[in-house]
N, C-alpha and C positions, 0 to 999 in steps of 0.2 A: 409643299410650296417652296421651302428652301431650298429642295433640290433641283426644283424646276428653275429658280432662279441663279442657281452656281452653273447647272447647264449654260443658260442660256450665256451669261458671264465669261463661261468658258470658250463657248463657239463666239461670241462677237471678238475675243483676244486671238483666238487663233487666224480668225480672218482679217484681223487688220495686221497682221503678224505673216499674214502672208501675200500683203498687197504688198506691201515692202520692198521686196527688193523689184517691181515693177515701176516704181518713182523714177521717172526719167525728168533730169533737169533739162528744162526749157530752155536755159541762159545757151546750150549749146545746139540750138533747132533754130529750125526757120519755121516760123506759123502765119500759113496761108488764110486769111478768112475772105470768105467769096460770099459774093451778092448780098454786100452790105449795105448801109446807109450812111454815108459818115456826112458831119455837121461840122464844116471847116471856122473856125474861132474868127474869121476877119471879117465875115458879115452874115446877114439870117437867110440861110440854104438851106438846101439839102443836098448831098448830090447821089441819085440814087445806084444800086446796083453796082457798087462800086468792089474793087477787090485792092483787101489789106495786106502787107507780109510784113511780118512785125522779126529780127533776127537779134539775139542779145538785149530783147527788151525794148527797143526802138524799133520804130517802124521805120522801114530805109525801103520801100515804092508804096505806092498808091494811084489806082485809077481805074481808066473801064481795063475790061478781062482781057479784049484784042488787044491790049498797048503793052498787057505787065506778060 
């Protein structure tokens, strides 16, 4: 039992040991999300199917997919 447990020990460290150097920071991407729902803060909507790009953390366009 205890070695099945240092096994297991041993494979979960190696695999998070080796997602690693796969960490791509975001701050320097552009992230597309499409055919969303977004719920604008100035009155009770929806506006559907909408596509987001969010670049350094902020989202800098939004709307339908023909316009972005």
């Amino acid at each position: 039992m205890k070695l099945l447990f240092k096994c297991i020990l041993l494979l979960s460290v190696f695999s998070c040991s080796a997602q690693e150097p796969g960490i791509v920071n975001s701050n320097n991407r552009e992230i597309v999300f499409k055919s969303v729902n977004v719920i604008p803060m100035d009155e009770e909507r929806v506006l559907p199917d909408q596509v987001v790009v969010v670049k350094n953390g902020k989202i800098v366009a939004m709307g339908d997919a023909d316009k972005i």
